[in-house]
Structures are given as structure tokens and as C-alpha cells.
N, C-alpha and C positions, 0 to 999 in steps of 0.2 A: 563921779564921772562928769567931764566936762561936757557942754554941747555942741564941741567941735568934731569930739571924739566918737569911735565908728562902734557900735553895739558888737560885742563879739560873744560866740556860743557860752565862752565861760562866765561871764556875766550875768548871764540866767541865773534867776532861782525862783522857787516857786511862791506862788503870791503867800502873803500870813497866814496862816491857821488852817492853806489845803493840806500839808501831811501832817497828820496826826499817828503818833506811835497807838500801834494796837494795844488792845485791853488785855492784860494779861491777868486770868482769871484764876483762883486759890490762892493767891500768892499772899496772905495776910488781910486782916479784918478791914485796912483802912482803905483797901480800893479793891472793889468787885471780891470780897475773900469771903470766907463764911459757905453759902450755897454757890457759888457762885455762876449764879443767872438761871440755875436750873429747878427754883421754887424750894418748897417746902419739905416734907420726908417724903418715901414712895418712893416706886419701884424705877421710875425715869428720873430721880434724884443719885439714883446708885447705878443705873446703867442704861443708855438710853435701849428701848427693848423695838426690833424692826419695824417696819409700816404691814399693818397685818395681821401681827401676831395679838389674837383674841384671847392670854392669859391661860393658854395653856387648853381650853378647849379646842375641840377639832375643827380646826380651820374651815372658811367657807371655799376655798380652793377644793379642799378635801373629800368637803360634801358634796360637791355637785358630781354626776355623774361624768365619767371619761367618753369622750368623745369617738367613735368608734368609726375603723372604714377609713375611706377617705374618696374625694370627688376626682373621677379622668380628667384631662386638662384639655383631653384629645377625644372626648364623646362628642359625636357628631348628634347636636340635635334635632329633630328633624320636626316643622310642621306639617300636624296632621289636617286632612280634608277628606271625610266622607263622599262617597258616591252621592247619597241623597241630595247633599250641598253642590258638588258642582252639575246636578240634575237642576237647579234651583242658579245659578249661577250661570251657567250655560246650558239654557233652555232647548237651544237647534243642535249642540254638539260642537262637532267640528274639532279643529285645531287648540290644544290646550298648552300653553306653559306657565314658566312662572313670573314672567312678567305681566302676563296676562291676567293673573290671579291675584296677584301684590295689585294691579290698577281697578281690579273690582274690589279690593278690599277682603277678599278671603283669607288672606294669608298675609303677613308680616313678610319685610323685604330682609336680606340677608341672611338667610336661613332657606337648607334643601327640603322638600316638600314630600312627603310620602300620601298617596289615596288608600283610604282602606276600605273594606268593600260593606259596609254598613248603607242600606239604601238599594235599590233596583232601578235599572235604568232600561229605554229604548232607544234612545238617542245611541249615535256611534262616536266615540272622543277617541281622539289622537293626541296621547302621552308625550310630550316631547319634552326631556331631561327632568322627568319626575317619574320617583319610583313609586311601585304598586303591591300592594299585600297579594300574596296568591288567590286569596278570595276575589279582588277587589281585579284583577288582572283577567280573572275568569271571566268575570260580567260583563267587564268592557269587553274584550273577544265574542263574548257570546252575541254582544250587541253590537257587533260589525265595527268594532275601533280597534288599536291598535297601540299599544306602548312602549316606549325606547327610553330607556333611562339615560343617555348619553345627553 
């Protein structure tokens, strides 16, 4: 090609010694024949045998125990908070929700909150959008509060 002249597609080829013809293996003794590349005798000389398979003993898949059940996607889980605790948290009573509980640190944020009634109270708490076990729902009542799950 001269240096006047414009490089065209067909011109191309590739540099020396990038394409190499693949190896073609069994094909006679005097290149790759014989084993060819798969070792000496034995059992992945004569067929390669899965990723796994432990010789015919019972598999460790096998042994383990089945998994049983399975988990809701859709279980609503709810943190719990004992009376005794927010006896201990909110000392005068009053007005309780769950931002107010996530900011004392009683409770994890993102998550709906249930009281249950473990603990005795005389203070009077107002439940607002936290649900209450029927135990936990009595005491507060009994002790002049009141609870609204909404």
C-alpha cells in the first residue's frame, strides 16, 4: 500500500499470531491426543462427573433437613412496650405517641407499637395511634387514661 493511498475496511487483518486455531483434542498422539488434557485414569478421565456429586454417597443437599413453613411478607410487626416502661418513661403521664417514644428512645422508629399490660400504673396516659393488649388497655382506664388506636 502506498502512502498516498486511503486505509480501507478491507485492508484490515489482524496483527500476527492474535488468531490462533483452537486445540483440537483426541485427534492423534502428536498434538494434545492420548488423554487428552483430562489427566491420568479415573473416573473424570472417562466422564466428567457434576459439581457435587460425593461418589455416590448421600449427598450433603440431602442430609440437611427440609426447610419447613414459610415467612408472611405481609406480618405486621409490631414493637412491644410494657406498662412498667412507659411508667418509667413517662413519669407525669399525659399525652403518649410514637414519635414521642422513638424521641425517648423506647422504641425503634418505623414500626407500629403495641403496650402490653406487664407493670401497674397511677399515672393517667392517653394512647394516641398505639394499640393496647386488653390487659394493658384495663389499667390504663382504670387509671383515668384513655386509648385510641387511630
Amino acid at each position: 500500500m502506498a502512502d498516498n493511498e486511503i486505509l480501507q475496511m478491507h485492508d484490515l487483518k489482524p496483527a500476527p499470531g492474535a488468531n490462533k486455531d483452537r486445540i483440537r483434542v483426541g485427534r492423534g498422539e502428536g498434538s494434545k491426543g492420548k488423554t487428552s488434557g483430562r489427566g491420568a485414569k479415573g473416573q473424570t478421565k472417562r466422564n466428567h462427573v457434576r459439581p457435587g456429586f460425593e461418589g455416590g454417597q448421600l449427598p450433603t443437599y440431602m442430609r440437611l433437613p427440609k426447610l419447613r413453613g414459610f415467612k408472611n411478607p405481609f406480618k405486621t410487626e409490631f414493637q412491644v412496650i410494657n406498662i412498667a416502661r412507659l411508667v418509667e418513661v413517662f413519669p407525669a403521664g399525659g399525652e403518649v405517641t410514637v414519635e414521642e417514644l422513638v424521641a425517648k428512645g423506647a422504641v425503634r422508629n418505623g414500626y407500629p407499637v403495641k403496650v402490653l399490660g406487664d407493670g401497674e400504673t397511677t399515672v393517667a396516659f392517653t394512647l394516641k395511634g398505639i394499640k393496647a393488649s386488653a390487659s394493658a388497655k384495663a389499667k390504663i382506664e382504670a387509671a383515668g387514661g384513655s386509648v385510641s388506636e387511630d
